[in-house]
N, C-alpha and C positions, 0 to 999 in steps of 0.2 A: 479722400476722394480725389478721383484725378481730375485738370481743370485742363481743358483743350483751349489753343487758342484758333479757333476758326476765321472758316471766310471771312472772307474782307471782299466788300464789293469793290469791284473794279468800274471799267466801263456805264456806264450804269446806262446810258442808250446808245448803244452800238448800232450805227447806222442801218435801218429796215432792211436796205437789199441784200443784208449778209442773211436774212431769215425769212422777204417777201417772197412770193410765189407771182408768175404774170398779172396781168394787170384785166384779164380773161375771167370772168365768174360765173359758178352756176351757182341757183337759188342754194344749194346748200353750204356752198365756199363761202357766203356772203353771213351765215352765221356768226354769233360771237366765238372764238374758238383762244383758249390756252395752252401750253405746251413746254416742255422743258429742251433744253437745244444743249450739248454739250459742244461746243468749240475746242480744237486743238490749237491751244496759244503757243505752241512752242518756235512756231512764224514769224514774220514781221506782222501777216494779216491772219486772222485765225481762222481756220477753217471747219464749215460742221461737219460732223463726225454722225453715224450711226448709232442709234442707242441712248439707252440713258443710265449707264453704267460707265467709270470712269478712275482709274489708280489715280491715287493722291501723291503717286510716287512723281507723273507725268505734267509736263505746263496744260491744265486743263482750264477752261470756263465754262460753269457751268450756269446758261442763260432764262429766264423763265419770257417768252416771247405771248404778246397778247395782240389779237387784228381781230378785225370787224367789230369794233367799238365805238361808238359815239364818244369823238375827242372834243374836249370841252376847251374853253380857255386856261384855266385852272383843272389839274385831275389831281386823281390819288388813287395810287397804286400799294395796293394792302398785300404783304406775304406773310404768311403765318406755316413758319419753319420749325418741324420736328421732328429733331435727330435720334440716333439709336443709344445715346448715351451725351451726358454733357458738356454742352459747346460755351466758346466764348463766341460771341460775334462784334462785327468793329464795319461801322457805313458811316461817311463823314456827310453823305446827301442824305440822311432819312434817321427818323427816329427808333429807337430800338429800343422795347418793351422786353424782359425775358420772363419766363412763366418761373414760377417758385421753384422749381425741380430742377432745372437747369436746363434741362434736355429740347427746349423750344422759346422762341424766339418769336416776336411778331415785327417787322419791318415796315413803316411808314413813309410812301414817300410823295412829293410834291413835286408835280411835272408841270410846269408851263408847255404849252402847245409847242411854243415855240424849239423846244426841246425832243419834240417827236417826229422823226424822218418814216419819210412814208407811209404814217397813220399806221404804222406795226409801232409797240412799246415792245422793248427789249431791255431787258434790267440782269446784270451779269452777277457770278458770285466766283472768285477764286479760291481754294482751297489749299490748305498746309498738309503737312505730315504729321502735325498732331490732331489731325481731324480724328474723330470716330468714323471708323470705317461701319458699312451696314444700310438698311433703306432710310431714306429720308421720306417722310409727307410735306407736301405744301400745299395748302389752300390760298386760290390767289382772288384779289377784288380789285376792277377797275371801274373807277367810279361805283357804279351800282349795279353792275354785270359778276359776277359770285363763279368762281372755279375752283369744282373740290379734290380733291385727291389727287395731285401730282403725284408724281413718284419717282426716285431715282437713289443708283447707290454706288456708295464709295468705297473700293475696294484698298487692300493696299499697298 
């Protein structure tokens, strides 16, 4: 069986204004909302890109961004990653659970306050050439706010 060596988190909170929107809201902007944000790292600053499709050939990041969230003193940011075939994964900030199959990953991570700019969480993931290419799921938990089905894929 082939053994991939995947993502590796990077940045793990990338400053809010690369992902905040004005400071302007209406009652429905002020919901909890998650999202996946692909950055073009191939920059000095990386820039978002459209889409959440992404070659594993190109310097990409691929971000999972969380706002309108009750930020605590203490949080924990839960991703629970499943690939199309399986990964290794490697985060030196957060703990990493993998499910018996190989193919998923759960990611734990512990954010002091002080560590979150602009009350957006942005938590990055880089990606090799021996990724599995195909759609990924991510179910994301901040604090006690629950985001199901992300989605996005890696071509090659």
């Amino acid at each position: 069986m082939n053994q991939y060596s995947l993502i590796t988190l990077i940045a793990c909170f990338l400053s809010g204004s690369v992902m905040a929107s004005g400071n302007t809201q209406t009652s429905e902007e002020t919901r909890p909302v998650a999202f996946l944000q692909v950055l073009d790292a191939s920059a000095t600053q990386p820039k978002p890109m459209e889409g959440n499709r992404f070659s594993r050939k190109d310097k990409r990041q691929l971000c999972v961004v969380v706002r309108n969230v009750e930020i605590q003193e203490n949080n924990q940011l839960i991703e629970n990653i499943k690939a199309p075939a399986k990964i290794t994964m490697e985060a030196d900030n957060a703990r990493l659970i993998a499910d018996t199959d190989g193919k998923g990953y759960q990611a734990v991570f512990e954010i002091p306050r002080t560590e979150i700019k602009n009350d957006v969480i942005v938590q990055c993931w880089e990606f090799g050439k021996q990724d599995p290419v195909g759609e990924y799921h991510v179910d994301v938990q901040f604090n006690n706010v629950v985001f199901k089905n992300l989605k996005f894929e890696v071509l090659p």
